[in-house]
PyMOL commands that place a pseudoatom at each C-alpha (Angstrom):
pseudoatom trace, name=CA, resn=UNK, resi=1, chain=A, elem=C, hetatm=0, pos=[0.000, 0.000, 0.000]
pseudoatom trace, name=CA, resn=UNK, resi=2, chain=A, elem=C, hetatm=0, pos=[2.581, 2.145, 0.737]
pseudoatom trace, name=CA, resn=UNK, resi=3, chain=A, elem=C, hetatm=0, pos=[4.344, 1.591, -2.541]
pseudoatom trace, name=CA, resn=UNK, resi=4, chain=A, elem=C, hetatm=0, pos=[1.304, 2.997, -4.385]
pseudoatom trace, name=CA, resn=UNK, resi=5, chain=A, elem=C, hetatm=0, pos=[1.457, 6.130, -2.188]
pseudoatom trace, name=CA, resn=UNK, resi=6, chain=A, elem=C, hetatm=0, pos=[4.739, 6.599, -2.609]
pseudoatom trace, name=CA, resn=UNK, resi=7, chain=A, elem=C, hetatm=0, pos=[4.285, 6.167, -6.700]
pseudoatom trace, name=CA, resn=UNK, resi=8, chain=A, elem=C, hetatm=0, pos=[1.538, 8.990, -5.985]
pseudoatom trace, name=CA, resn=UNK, resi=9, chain=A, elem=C, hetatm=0, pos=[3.667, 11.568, -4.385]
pseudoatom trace, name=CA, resn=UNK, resi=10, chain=A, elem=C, hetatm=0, pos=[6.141, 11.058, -6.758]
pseudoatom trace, name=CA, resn=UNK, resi=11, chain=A, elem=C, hetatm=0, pos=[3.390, 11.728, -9.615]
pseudoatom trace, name=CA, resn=UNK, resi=12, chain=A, elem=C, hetatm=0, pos=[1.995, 14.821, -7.341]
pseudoatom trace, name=CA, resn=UNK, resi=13, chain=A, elem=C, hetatm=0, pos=[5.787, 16.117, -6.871]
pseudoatom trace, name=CA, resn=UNK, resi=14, chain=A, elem=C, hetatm=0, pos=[6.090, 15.895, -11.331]
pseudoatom trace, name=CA, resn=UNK, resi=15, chain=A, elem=C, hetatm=0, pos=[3.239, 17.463, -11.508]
pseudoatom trace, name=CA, resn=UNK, resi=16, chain=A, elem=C, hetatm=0, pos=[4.087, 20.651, -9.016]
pseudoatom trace, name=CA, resn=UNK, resi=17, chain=A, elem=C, hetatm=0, pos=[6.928, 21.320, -10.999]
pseudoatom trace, name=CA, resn=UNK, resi=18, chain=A, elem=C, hetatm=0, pos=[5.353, 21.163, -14.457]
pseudoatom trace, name=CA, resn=UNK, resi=19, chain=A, elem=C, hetatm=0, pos=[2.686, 23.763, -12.636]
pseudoatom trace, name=CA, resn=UNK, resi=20, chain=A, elem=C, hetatm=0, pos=[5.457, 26.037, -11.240]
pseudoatom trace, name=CA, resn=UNK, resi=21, chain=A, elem=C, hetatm=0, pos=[7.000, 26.271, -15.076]
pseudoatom trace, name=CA, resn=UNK, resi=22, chain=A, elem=C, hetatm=0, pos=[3.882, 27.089, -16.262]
pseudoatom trace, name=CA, resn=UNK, resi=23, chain=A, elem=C, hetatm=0, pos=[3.551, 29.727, -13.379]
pseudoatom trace, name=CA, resn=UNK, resi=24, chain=A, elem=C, hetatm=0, pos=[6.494, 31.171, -14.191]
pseudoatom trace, name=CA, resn=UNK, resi=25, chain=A, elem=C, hetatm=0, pos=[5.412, 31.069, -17.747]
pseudoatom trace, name=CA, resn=UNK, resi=26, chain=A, elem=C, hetatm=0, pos=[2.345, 32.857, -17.730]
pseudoatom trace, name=CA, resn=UNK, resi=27, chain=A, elem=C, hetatm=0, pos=[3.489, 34.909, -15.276]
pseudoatom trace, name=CA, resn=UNK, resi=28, chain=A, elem=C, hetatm=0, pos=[6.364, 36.555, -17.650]
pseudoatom trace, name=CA, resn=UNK, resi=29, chain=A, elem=C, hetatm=0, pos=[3.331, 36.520, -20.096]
pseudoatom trace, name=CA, resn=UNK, resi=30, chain=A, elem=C, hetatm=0, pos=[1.154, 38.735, -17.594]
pseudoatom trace, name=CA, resn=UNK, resi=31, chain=A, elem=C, hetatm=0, pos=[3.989, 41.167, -17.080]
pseudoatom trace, name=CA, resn=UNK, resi=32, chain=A, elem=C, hetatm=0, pos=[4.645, 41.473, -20.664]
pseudoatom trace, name=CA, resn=UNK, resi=33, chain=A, elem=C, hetatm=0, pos=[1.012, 42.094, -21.539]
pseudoatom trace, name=CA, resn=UNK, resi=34, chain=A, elem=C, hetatm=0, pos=[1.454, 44.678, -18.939]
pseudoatom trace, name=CA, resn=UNK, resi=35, chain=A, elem=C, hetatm=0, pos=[4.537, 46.667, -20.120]
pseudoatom trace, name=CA, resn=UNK, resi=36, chain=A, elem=C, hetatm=0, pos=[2.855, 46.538, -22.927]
pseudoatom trace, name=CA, resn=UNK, resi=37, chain=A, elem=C, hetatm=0, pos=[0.166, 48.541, -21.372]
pseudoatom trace, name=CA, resn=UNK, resi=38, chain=A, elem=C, hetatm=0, pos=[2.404, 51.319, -19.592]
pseudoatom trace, name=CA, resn=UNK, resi=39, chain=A, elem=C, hetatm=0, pos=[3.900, 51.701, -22.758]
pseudoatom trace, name=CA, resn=UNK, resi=40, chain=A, elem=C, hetatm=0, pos=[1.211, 52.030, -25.172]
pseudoatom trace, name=CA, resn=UNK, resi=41, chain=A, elem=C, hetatm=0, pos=[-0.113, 54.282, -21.910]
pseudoatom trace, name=CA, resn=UNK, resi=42, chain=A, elem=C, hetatm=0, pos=[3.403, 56.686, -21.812]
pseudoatom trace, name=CA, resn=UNK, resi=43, chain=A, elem=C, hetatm=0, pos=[2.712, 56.878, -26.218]
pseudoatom trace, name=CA, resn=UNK, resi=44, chain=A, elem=C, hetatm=0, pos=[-0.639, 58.415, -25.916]
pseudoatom trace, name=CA, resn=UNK, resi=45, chain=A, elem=C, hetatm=0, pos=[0.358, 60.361, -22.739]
pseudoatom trace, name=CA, resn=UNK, resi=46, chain=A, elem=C, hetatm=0, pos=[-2.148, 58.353, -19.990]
pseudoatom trace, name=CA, resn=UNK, resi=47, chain=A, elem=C, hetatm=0, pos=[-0.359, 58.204, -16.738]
pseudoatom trace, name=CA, resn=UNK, resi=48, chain=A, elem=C, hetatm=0, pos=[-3.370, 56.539, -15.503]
pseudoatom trace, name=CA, resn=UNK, resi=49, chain=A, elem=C, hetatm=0, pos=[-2.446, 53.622, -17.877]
pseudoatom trace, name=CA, resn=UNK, resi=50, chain=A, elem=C, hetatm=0, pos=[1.123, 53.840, -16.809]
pseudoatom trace, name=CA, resn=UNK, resi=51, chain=A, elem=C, hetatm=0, pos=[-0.152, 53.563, -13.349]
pseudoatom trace, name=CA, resn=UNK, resi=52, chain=A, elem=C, hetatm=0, pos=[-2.608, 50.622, -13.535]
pseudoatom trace, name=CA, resn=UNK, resi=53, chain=A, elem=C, hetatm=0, pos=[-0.266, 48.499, -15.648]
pseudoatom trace, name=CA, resn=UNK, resi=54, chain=A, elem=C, hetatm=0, pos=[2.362, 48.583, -12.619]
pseudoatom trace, name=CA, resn=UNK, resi=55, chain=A, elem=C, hetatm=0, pos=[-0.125, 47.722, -10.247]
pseudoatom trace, name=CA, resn=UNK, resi=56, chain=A, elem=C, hetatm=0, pos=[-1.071, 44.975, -11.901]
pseudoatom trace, name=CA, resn=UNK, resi=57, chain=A, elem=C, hetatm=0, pos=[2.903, 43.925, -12.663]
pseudoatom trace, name=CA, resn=UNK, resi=58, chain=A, elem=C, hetatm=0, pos=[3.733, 44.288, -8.913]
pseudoatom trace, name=CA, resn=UNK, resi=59, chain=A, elem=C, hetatm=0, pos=[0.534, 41.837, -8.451]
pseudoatom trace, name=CA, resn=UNK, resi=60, chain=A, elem=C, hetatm=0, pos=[1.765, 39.352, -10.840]
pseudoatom trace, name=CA, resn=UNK, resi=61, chain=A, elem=C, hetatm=0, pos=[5.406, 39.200, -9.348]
pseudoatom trace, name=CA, resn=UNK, resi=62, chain=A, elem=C, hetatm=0, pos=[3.805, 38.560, -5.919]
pseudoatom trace, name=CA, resn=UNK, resi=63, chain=A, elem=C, hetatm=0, pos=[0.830, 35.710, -7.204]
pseudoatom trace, name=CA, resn=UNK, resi=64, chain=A, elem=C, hetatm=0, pos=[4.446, 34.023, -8.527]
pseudoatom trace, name=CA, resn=UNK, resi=65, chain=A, elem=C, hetatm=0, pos=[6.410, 34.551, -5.382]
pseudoatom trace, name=CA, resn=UNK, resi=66, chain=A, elem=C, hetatm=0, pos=[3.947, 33.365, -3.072]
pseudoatom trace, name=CA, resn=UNK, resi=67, chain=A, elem=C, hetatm=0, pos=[3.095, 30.417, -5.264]
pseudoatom trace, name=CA, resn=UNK, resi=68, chain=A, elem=C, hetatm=0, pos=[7.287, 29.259, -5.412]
pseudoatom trace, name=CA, resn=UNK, resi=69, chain=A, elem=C, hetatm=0, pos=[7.891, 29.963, -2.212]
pseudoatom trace, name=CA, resn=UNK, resi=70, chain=A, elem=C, hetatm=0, pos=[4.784, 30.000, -0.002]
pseudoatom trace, name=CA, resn=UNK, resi=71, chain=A, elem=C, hetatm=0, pos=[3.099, 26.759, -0.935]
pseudoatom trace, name=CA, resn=UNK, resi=72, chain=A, elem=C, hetatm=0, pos=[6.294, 24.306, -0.436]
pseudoatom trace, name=CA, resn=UNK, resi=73, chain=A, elem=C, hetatm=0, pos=[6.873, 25.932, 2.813]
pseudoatom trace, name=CA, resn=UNK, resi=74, chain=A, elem=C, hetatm=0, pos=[3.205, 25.254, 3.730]
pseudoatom trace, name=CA, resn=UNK, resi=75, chain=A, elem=C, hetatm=0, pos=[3.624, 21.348, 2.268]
pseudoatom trace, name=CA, resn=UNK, resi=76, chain=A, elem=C, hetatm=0, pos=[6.777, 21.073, 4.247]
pseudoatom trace, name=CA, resn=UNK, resi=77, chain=A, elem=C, hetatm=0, pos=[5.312, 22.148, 7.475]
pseudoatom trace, name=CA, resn=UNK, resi=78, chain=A, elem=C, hetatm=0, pos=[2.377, 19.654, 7.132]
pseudoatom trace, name=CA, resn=UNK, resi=79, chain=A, elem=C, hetatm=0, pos=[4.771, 16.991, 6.522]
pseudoatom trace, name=CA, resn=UNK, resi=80, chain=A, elem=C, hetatm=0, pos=[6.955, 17.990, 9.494]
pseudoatom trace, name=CA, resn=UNK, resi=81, chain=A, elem=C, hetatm=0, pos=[3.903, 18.350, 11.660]
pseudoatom trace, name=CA, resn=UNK, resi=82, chain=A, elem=C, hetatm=0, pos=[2.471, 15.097, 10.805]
pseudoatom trace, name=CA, resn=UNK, resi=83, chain=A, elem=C, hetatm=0, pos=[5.031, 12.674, 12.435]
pseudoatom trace, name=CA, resn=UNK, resi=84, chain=A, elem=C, hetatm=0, pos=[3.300, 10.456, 15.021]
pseudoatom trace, name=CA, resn=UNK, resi=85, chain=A, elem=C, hetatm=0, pos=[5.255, 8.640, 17.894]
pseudoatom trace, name=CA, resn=UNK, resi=86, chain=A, elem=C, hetatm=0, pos=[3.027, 5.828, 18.011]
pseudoatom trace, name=CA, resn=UNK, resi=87, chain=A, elem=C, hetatm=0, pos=[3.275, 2.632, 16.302]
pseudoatom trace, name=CA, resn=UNK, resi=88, chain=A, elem=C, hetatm=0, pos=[1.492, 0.149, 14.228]
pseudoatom trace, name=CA, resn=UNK, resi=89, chain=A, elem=C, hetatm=0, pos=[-0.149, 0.209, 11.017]
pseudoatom trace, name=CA, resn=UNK, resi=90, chain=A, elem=C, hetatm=0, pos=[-2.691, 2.874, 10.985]
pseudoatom trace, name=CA, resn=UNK, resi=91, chain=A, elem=C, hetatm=0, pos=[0.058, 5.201, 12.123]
pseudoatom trace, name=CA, resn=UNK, resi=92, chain=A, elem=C, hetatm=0, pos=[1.996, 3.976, 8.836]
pseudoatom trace, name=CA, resn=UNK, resi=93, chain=A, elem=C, hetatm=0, pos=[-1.340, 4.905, 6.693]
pseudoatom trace, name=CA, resn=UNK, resi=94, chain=A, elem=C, hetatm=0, pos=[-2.356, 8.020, 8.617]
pseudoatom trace, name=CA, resn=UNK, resi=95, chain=A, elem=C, hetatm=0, pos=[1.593, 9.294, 7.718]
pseudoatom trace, name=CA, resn=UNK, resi=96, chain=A, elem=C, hetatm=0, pos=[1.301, 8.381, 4.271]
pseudoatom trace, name=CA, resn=UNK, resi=97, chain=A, elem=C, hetatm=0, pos=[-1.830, 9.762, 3.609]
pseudoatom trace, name=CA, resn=UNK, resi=98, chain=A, elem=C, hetatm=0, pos=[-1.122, 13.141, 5.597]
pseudoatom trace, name=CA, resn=UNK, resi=99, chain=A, elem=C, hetatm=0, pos=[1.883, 13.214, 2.688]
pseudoatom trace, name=CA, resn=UNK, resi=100, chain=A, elem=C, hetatm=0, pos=[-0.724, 12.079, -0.545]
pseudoatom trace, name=CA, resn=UNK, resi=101, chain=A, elem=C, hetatm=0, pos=[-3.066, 14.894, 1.128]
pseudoatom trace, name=CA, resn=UNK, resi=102, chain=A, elem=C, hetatm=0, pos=[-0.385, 17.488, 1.342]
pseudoatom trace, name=CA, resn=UNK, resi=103, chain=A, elem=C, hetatm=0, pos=[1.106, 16.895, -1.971]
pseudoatom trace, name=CA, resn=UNK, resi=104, chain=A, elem=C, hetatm=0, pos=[-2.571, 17.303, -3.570]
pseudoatom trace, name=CA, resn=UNK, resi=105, chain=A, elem=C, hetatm=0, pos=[-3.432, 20.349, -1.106]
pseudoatom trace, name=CA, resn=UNK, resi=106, chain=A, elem=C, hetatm=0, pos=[0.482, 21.475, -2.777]
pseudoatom trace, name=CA, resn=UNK, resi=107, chain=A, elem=C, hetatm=0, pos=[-1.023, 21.073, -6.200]
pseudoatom trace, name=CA, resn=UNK, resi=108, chain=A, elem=C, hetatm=0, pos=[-4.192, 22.259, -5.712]
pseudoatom trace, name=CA, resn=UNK, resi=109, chain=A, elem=C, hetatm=0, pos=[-2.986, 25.784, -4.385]
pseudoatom trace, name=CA, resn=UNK, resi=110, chain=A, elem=C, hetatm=0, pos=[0.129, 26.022, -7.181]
pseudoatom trace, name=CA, resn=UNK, resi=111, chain=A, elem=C, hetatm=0, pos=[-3.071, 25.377, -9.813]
pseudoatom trace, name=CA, resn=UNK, resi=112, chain=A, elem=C, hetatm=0, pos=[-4.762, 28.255, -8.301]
pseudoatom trace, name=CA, resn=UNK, resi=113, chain=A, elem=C, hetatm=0, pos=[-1.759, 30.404, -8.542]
pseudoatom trace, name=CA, resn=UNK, resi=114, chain=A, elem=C, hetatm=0, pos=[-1.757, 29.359, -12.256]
pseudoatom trace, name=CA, resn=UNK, resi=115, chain=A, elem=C, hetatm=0, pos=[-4.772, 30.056, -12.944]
pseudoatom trace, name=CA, resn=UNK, resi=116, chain=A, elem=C, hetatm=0, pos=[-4.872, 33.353, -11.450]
pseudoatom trace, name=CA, resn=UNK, resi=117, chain=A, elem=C, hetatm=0, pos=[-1.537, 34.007, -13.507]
pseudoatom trace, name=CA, resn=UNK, resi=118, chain=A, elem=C, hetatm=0, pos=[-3.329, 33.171, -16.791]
pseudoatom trace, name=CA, resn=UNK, resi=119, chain=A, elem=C, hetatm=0, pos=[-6.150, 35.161, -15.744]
pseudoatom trace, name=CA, resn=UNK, resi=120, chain=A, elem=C, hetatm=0, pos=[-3.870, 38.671, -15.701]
pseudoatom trace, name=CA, resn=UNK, resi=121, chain=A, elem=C, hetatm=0, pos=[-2.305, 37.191, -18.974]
pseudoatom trace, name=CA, resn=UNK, resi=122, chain=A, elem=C, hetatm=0, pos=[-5.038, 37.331, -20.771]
pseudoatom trace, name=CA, resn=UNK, resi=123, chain=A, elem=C, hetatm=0, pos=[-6.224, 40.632, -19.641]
pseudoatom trace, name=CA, resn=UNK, resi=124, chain=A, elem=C, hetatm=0, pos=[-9.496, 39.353, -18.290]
pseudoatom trace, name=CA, resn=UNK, resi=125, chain=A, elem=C, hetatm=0, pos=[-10.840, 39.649, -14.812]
pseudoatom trace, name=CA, resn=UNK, resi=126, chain=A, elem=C, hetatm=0, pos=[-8.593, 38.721, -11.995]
pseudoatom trace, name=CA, resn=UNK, resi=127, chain=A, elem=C, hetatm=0, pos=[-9.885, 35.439, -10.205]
pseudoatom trace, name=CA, resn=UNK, resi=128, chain=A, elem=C, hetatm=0, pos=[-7.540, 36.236, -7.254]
pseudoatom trace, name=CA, resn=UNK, resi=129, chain=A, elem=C, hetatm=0, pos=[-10.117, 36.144, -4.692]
pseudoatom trace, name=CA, resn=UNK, resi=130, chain=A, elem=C, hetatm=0, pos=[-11.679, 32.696, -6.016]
pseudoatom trace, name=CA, resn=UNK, resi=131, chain=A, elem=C, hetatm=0, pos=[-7.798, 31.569, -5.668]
pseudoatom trace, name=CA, resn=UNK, resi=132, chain=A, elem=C, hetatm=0, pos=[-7.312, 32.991, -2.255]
pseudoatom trace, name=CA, resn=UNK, resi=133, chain=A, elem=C, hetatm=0, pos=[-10.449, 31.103, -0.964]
pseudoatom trace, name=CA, resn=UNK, resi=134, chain=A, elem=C, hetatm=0, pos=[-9.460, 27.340, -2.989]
pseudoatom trace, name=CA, resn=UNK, resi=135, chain=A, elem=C, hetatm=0, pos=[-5.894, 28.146, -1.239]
pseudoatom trace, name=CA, resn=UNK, resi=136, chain=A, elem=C, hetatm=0, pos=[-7.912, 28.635, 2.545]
pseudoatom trace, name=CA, resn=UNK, resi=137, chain=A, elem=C, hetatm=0, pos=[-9.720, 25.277, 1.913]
pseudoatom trace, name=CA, resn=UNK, resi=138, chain=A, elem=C, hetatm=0, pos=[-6.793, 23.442, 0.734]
pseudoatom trace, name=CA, resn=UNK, resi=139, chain=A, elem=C, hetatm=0, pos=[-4.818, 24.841, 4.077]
pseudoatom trace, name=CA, resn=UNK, resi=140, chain=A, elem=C, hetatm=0, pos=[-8.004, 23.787, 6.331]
pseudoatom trace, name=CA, resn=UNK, resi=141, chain=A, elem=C, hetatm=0, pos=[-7.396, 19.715, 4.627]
pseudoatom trace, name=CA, resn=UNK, resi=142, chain=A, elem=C, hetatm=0, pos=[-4.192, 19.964, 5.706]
pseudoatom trace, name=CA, resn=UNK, resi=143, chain=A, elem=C, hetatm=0, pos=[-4.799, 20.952, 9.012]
pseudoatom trace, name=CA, resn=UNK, resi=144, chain=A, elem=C, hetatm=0, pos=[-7.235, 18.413, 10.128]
pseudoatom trace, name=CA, resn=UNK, resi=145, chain=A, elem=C, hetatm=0, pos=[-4.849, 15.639, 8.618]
pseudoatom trace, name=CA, resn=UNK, resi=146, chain=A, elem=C, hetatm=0, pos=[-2.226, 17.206, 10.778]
pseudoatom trace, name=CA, resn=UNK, resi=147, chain=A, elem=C, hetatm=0, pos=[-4.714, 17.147, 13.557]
pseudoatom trace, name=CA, resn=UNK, resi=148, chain=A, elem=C, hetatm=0, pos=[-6.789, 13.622, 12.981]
pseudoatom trace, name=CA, resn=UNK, resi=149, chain=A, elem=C, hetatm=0, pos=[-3.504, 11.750, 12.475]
pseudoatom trace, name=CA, resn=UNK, resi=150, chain=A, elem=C, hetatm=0, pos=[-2.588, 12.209, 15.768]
pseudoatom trace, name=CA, resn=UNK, resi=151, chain=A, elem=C, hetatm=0, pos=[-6.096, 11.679, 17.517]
pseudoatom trace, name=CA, resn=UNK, resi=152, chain=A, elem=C, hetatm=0, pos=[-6.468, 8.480, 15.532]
pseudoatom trace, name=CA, resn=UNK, resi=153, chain=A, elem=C, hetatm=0, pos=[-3.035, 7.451, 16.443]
pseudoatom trace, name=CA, resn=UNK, resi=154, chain=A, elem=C, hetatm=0, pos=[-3.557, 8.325, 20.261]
pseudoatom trace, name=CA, resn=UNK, resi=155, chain=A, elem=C, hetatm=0, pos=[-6.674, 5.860, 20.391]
pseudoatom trace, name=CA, resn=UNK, resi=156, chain=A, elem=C, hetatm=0, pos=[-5.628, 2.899, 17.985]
pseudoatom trace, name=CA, resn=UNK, resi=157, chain=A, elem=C, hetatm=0, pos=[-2.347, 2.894, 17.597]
pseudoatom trace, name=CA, resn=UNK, resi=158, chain=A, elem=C, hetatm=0, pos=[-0.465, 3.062, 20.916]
pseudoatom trace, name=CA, resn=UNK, resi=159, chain=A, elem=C, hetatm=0, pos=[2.211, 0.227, 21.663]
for i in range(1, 159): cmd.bond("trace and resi %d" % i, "trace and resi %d" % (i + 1))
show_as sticks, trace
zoom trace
């Protein structure tokens, strides 16, 4: 069983980093689209445009921060957190499944981040809330692993 989960986080690990390239991706996309923008702005002599195209730049460099370097420090601290001192086999499946369910919650949030990326990209409405609140339930999953693991270790899996 724990061969399969293992094959899984290795396929959910794969799969963060093709999602961080294409973070990255649309992100440089999304600031180009906005240069763009300043600098057809500066031509016609809108400092409005100028002004609305670095907002949104600073916004993108910060959806692409947060999603490199804030969701694998979330993942890791689930991971770290969910270590049980008890023994036996549901201990061994609660640990592996905390990882499966961080790895996904890890995905889940990076797609988010992607999604809101493309959304600036393409110049259409910014779906950073929606992202913000798919990133909040994929934290509160984690968290009741972290804390259910434990619990359910405590009562059946004691030596």
């Amino acid at each position: 069983m724990t061969g399969v989960l293992d094959l899984f986080v290795v396929f959910l690990s794969e799969s963060w980093a093709a999602l961080a390239g294409a973070l990255v991706l649309f992100g440089m996309v999304g600031i180009l689209v906005q240069v763009l923008k300043a600098v057809s702005g500066t031509v016609i002599g809108s400092k409005v445009a100028w002004a609305n195209a670095l907002s949104a730049t600073v916004g993108i460099l910060f959806i692409i921060l947060f999603g490199l370097m804030g969701v694998p420090a979330l993942s890791r601290a689930v991971n770290v957190t969910s270590e049980m001192t008890a023994c036996g086999p549901l201990v061994d499946l609660g640990a592996a499944a905390a990882q499966v369910l961080g790895g996904l919650a890890a995905v889940r949030m990076l797609h988010t981040f992607v999604r809101s990326a493309m959304s600036i990209a393409a110049g259409g409405s910014n779906v950073v809330a929606s992202a913000l609140v798919e990133v909040g339930e994929a934290l509160i999953g984690m968290l009741i692993v972290v804390v259910a693991g434990p619990l359910a270790a405590y009562f059946f899996g004691n030596c």
